[in-house]
Backbone as ProteinMPNN parsed JSONL, in Angstrom:
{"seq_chain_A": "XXXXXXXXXXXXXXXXXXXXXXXXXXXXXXXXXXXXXXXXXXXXXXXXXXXXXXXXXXXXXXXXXXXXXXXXXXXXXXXXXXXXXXXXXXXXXXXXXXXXXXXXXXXXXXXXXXXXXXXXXXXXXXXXXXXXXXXXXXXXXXXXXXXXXX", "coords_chain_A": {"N_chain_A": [[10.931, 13.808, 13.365], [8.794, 16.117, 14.093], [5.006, 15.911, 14.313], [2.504, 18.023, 13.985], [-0.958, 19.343, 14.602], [-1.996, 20.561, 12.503], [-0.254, 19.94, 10.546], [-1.21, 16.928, 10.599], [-4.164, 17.243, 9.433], [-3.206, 18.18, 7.473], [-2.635, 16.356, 5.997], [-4.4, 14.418, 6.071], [-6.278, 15.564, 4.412], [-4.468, 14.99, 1.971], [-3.975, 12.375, 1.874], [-7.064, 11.901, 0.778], [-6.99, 13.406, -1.461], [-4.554, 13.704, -3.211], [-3.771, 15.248, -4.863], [-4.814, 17.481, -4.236], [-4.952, 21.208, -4.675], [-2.688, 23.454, -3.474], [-3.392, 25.642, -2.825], [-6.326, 24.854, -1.653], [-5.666, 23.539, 0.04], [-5.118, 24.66, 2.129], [-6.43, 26.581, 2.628], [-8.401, 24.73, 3.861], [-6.888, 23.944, 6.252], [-6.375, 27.047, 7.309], [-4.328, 28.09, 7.005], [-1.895, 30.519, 4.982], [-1.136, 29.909, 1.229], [1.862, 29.9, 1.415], [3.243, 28.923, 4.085], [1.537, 26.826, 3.821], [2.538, 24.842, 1.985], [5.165, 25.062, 2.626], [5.5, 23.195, 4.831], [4.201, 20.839, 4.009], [6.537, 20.489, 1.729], [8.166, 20.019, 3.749], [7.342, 17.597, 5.144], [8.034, 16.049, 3.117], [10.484, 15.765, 2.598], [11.169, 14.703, 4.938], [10.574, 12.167, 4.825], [7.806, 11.52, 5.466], [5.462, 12.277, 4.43], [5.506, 9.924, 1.849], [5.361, 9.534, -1.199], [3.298, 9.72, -4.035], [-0.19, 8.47, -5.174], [-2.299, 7.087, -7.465], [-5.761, 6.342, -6.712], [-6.734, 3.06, -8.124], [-9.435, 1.446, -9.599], [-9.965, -1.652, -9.918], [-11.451, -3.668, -11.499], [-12.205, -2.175, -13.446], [-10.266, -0.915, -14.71], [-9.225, -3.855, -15.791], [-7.626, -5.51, -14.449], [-7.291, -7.471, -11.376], [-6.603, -8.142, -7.955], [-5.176, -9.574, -5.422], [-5.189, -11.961, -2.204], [-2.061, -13.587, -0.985], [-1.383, -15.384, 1.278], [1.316, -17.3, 2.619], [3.189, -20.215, 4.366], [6.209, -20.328, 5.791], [9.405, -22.67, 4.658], [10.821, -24.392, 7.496], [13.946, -23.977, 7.578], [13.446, -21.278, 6.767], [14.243, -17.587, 7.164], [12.189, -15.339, 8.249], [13.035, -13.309, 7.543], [13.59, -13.485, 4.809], [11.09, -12.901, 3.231], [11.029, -10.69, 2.334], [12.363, -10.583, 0.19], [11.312, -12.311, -1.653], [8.836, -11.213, -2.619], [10.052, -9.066, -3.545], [11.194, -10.448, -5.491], [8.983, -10.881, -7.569], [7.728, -9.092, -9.483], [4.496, -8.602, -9.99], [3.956, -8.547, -7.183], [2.728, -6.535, -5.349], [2.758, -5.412, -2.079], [3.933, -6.969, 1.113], [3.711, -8.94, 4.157], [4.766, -9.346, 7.312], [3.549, -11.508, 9.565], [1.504, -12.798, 12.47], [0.646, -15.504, 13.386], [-0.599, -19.005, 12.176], [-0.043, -18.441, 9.733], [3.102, -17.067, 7.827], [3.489, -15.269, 6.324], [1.617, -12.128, 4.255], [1.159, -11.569, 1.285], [-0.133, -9.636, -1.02], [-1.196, -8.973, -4.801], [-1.32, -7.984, -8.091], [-2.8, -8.871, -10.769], [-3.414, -9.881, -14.203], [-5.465, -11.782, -14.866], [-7.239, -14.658, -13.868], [-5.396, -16.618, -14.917], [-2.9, -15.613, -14.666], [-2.937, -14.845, -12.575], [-2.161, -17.86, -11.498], [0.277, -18.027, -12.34], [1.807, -16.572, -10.86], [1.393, -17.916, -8.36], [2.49, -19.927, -8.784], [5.067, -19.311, -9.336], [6.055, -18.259, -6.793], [5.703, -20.228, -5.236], [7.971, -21.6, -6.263], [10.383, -20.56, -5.229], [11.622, -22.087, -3.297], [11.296, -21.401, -0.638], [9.092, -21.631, 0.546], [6.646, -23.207, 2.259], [3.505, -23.466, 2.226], [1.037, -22.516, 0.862], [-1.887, -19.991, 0.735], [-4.651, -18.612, -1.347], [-6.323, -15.764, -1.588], [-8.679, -14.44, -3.524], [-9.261, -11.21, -4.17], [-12.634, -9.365, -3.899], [-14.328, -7.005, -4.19], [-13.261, -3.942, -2.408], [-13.247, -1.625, -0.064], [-12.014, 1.476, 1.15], [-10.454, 3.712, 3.861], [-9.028, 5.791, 3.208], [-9.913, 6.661, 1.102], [-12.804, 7.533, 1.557], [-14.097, 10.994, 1.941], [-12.469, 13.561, 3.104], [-11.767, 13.792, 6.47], [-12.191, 15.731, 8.869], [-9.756, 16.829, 11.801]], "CA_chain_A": [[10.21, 15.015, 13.062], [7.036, 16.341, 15.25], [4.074, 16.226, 13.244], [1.511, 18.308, 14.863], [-2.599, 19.021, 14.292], [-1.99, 20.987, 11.272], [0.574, 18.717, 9.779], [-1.899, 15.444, 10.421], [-4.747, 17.75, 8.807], [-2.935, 18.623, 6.036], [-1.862, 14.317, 5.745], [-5.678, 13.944, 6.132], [-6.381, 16.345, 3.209], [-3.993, 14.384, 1.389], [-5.079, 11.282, 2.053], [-8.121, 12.125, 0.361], [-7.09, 14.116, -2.911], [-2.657, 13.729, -3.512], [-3.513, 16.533, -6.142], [-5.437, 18.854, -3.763], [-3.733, 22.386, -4.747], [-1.734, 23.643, -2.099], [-4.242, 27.442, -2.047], [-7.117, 23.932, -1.528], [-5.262, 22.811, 1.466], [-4.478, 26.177, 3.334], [-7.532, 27.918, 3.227], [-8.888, 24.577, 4.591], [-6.441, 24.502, 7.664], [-6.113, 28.003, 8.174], [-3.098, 28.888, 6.623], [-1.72, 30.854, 3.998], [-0.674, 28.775, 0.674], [3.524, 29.402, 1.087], [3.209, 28.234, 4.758], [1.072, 25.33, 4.183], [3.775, 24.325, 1.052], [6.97, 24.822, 3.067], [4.677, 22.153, 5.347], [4.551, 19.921, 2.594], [7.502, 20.173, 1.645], [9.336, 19.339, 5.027], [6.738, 16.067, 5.333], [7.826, 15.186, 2.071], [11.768, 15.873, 3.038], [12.03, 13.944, 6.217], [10.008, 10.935, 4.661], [6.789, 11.61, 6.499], [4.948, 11.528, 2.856], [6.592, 9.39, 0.737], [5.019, 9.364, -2.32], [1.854, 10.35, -3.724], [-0.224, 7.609, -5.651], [-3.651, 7.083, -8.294], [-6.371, 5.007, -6.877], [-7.403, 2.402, -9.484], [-10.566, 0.742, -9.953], [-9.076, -2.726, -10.473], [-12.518, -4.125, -12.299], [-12.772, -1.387, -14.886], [-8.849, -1.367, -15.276], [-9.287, -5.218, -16.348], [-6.881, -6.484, -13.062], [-7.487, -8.572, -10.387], [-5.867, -7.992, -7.033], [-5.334, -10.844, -4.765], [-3.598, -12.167, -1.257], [-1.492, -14.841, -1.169], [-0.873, -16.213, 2.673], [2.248, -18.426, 2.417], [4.004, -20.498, 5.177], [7.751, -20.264, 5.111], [9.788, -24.124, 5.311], [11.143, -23.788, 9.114], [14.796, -23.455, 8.126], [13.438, -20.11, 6.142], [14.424, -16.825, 8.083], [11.261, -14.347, 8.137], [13.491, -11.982, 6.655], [13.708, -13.483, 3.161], [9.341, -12.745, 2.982], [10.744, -9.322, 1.599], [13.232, -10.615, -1.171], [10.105, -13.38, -2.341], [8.068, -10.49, -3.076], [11.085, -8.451, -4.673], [11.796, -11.038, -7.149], [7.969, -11.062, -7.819], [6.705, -7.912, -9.992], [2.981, -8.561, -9.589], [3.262, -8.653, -5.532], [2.812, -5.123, -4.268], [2.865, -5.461, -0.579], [4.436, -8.19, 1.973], [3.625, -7.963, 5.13], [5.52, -10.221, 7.998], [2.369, -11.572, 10.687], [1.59, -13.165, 13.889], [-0.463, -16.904, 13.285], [-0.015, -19.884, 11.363], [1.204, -18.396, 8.308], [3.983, -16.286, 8.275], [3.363, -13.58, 5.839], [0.561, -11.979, 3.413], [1.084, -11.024, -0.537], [-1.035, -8.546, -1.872], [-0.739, -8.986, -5.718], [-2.251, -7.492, -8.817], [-2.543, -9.833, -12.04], [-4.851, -9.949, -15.505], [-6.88, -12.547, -15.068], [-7.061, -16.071, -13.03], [-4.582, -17.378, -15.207], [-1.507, -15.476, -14.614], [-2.637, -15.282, -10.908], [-1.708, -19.081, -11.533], [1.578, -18.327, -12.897], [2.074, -16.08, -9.668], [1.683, -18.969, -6.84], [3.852, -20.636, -8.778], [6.544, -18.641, -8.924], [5.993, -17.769, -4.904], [5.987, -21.743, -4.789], [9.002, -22.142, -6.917], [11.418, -20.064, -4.898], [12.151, -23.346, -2.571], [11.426, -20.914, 0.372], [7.603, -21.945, 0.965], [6.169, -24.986, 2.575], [2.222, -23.955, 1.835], [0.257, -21.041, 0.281], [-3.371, -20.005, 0.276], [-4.919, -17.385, -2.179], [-7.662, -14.774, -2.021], [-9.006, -13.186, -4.7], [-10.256, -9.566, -3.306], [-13.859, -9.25, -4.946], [-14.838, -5.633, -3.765], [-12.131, -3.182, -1.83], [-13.334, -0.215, 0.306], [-10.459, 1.614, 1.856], [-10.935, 4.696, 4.663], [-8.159, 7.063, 2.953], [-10.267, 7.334, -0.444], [-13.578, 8.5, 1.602], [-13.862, 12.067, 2.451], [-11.353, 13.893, 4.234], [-12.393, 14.59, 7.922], [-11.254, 17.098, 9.802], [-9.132, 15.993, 12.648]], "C_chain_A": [[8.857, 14.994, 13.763], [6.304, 16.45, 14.012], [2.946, 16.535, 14.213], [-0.169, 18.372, 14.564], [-2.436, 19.667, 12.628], [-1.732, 20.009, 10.446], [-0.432, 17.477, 9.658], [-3.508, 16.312, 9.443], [-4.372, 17.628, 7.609], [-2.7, 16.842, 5.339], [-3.099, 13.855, 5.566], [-6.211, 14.359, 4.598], [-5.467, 15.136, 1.509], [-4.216, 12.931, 1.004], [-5.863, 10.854, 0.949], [-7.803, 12.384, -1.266], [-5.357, 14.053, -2.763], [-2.652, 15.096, -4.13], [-4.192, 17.204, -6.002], [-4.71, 20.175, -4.045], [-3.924, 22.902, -3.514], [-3.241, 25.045, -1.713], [-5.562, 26.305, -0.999], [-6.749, 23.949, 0.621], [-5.286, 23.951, 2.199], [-4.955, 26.792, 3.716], [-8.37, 26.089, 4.431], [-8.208, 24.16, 6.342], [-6.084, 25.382, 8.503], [-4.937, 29.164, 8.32], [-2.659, 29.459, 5.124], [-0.911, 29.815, 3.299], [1.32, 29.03, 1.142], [3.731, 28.508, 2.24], [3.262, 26.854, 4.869], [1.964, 24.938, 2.63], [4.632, 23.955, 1.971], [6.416, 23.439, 3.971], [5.063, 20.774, 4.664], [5.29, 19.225, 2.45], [8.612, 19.668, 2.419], [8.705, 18.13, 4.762], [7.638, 15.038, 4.207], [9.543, 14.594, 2.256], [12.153, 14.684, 4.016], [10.802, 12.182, 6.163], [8.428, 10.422, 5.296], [5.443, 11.03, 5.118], [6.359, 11.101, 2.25], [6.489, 9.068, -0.865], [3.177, 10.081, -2.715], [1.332, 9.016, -5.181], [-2.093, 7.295, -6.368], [-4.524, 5.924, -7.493], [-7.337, 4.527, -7.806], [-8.581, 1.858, -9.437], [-10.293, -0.368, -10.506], [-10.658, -3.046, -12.01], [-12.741, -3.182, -13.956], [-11.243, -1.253, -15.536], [-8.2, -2.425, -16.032], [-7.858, -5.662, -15.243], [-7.669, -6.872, -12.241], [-6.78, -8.524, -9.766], [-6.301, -9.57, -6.283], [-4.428, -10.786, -3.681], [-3.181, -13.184, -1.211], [-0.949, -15.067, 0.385], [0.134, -17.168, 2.353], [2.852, -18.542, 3.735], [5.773, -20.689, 4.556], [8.072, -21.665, 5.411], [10.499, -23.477, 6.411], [12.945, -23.505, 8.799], [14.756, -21.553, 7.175], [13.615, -18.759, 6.852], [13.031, -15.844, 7.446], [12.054, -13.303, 7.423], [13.625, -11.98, 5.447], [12.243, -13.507, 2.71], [10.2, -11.288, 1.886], [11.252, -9.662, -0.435], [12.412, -11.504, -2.245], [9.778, -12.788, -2.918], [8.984, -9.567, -3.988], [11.191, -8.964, -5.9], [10.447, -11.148, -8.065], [7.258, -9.779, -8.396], [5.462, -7.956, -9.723], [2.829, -8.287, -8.046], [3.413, -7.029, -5.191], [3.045, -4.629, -3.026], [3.474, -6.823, -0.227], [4.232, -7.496, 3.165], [3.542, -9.474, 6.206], [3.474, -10.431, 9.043], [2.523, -12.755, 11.005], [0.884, -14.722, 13.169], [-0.203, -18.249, 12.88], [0.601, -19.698, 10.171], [2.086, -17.321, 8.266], [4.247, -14.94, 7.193], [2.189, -13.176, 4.705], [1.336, -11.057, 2.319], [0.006, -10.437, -0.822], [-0.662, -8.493, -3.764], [-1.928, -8.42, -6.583], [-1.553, -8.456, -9.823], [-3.779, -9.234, -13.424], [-5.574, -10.677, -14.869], [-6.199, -13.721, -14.145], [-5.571, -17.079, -13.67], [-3.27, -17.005, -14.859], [-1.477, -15.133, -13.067], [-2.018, -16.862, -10.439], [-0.582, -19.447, -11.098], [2.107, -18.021, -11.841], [2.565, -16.719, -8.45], [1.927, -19.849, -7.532], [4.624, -20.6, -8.774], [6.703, -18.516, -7.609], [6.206, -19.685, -4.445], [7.384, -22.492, -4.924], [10.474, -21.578, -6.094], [11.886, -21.296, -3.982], [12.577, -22.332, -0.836], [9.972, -21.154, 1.288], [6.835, -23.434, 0.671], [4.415, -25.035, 2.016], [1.938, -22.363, 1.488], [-1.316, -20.923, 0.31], [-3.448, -18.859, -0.195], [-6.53, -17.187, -1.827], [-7.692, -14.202, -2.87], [-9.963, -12.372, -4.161], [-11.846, -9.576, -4.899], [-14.645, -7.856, -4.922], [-13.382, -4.843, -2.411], [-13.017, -1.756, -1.215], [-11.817, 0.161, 1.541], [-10.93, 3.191, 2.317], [-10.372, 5.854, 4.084], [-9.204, 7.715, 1.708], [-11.747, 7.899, 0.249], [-13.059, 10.11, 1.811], [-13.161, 12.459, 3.225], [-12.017, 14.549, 5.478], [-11.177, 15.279, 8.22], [-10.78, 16.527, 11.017], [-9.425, 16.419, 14.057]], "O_chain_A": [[8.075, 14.057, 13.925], [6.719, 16.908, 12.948], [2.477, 15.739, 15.027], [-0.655, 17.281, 14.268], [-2.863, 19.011, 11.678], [-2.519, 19.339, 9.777], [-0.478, 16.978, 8.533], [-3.858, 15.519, 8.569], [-5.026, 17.07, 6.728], [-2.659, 16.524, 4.151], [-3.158, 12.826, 4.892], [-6.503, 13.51, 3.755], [-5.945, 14.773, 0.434], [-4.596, 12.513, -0.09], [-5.64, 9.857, 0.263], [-8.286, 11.687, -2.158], [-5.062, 14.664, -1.736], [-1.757, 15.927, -3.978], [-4.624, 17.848, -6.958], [-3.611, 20.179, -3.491], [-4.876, 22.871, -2.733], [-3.83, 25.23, -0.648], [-5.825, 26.668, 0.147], [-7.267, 24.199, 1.709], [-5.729, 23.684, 3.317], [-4.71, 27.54, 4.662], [-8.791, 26.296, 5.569], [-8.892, 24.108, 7.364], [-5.689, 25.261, 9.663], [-4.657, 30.175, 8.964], [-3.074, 28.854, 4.135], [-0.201, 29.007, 3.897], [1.964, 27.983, 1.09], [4.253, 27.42, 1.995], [4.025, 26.035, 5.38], [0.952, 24.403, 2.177], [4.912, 22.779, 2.205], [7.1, 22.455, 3.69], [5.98, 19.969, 4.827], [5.337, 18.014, 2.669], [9.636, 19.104, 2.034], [9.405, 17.372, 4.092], [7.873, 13.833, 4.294], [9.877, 13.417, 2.122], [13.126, 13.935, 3.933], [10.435, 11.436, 7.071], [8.048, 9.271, 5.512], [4.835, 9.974, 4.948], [7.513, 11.52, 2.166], [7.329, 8.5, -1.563], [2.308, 10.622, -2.031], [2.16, 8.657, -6.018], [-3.024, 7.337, -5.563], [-4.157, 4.75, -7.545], [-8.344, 5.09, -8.234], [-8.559, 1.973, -8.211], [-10.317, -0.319, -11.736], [-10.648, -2.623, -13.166], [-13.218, -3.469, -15.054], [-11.056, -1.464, -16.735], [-7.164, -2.328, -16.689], [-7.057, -6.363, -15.861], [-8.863, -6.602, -12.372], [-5.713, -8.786, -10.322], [-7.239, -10.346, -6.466], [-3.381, -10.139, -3.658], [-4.026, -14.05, -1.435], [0.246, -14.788, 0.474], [-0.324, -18.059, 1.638], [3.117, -17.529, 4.382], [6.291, -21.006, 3.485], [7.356, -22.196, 6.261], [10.784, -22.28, 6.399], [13.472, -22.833, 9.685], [15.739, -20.83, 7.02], [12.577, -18.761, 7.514], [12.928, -15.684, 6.229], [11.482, -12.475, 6.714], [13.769, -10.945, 4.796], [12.075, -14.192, 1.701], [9.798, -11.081, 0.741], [10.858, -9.304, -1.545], [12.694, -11.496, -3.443], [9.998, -13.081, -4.093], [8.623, -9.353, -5.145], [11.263, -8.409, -6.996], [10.622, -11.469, -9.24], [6.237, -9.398, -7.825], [5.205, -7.038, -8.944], [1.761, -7.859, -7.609], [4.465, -6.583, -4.734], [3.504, -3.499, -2.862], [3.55, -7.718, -1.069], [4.366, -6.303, 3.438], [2.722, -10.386, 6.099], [2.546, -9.622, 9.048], [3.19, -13.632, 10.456], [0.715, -14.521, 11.966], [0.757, -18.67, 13.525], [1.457, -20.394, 9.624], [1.598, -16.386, 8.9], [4.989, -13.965, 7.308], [1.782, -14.207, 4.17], [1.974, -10.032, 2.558], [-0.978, -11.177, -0.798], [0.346, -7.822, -3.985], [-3.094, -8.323, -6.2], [-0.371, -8.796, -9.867], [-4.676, -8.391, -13.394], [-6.463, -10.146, -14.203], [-5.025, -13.762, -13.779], [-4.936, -17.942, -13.064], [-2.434, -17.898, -14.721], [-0.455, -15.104, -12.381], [-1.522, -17.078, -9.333], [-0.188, -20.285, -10.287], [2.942, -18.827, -11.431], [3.53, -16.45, -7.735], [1.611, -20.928, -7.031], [5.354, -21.5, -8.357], [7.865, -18.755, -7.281], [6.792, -20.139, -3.461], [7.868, -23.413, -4.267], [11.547, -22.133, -6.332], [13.103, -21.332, -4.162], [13.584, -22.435, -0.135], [9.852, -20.888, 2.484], [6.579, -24.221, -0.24], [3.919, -26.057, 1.541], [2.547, -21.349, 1.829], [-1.954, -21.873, -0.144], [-2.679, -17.972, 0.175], [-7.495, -17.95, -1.789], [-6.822, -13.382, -3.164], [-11.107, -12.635, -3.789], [-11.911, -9.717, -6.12], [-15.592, -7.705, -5.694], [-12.747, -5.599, -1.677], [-13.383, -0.908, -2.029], [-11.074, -0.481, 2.285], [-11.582, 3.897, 1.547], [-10.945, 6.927, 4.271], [-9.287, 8.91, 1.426], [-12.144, 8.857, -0.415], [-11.868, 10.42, 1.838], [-13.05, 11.79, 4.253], [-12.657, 15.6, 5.478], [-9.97, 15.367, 7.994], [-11.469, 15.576, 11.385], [-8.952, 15.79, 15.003]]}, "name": "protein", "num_of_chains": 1, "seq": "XXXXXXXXXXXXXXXXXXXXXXXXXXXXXXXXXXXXXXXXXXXXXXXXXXXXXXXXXXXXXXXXXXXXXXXXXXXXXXXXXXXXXXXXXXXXXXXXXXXXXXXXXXXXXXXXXXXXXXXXXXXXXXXXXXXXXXXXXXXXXXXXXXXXXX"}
């Protein structure tokens, strides 16, 4: 599917606010609201958006996000990084990369202790030779400023 200036506008818009109303979005790209819907609604159709999603304030939420770097043991195929994190409710993201370690965990927990329990379960699968953890202490992220114009 082409996604053209409008379309990345309107993705920009979104971005920004998930629960901008549609009249919101249309007057600011220019188009009337059924237009900029049927819009929308194709992106949303052909997988372009795929969801729409709250951002949290981990600290006032009482969580603790964290990454977990783990090396795989060498006869481990990079492709079982996804099914680690599957069997793992707390991990939110996986994400395969280039370096000495072979993939990054993104996880949300309570507190230090059940981040514990976490890289031990990620230890326990008998698919990982070493692990290191970050605990994120502040998060800024480009989608939650203001929506520019494109």
């Amino acid at each position: 599917m082409a996604v053209d200036a409008i379309d990345r506008h309107i993705l920009t818009i979104l971005r920004k606010d998930g629960r901008a109303p549609v009249s919101e979005i249309a007057r600011a790209v220019g188009l009337s609201a059924a237009p900029c819907a049927r819009r929308i609604e194709r992106m949303e159709g052909t997988g372009v958006i795929r969801g729409y999603t709250a951002v949290i304030e981990d600290s006032r939420a009482g969580t603790l996000q964290a990454f977990i770097e783990i090396r795989l043991l060498g006869a481990t195929d990079s492709d079982e990084i996804q099914g680690i994190a599957e069997s793992i409710p707390e991990i939110e993201e996986s994400h395969s990369i280039a370096g000495t370690s072979d993939a990054l965990l993104r996880l949300r927990v309570r507190d230090v202790k059940h981040l514990q329990q976490v890289i031990n379960a990620v230890r326990r699968t008998g698919k990982v030779e070493g692990t290191k953890t970050f605990i994120i202490m502040n998060t800024w992220t480009r989608v939650t400023e203001h929506a520019a114009t494109p």
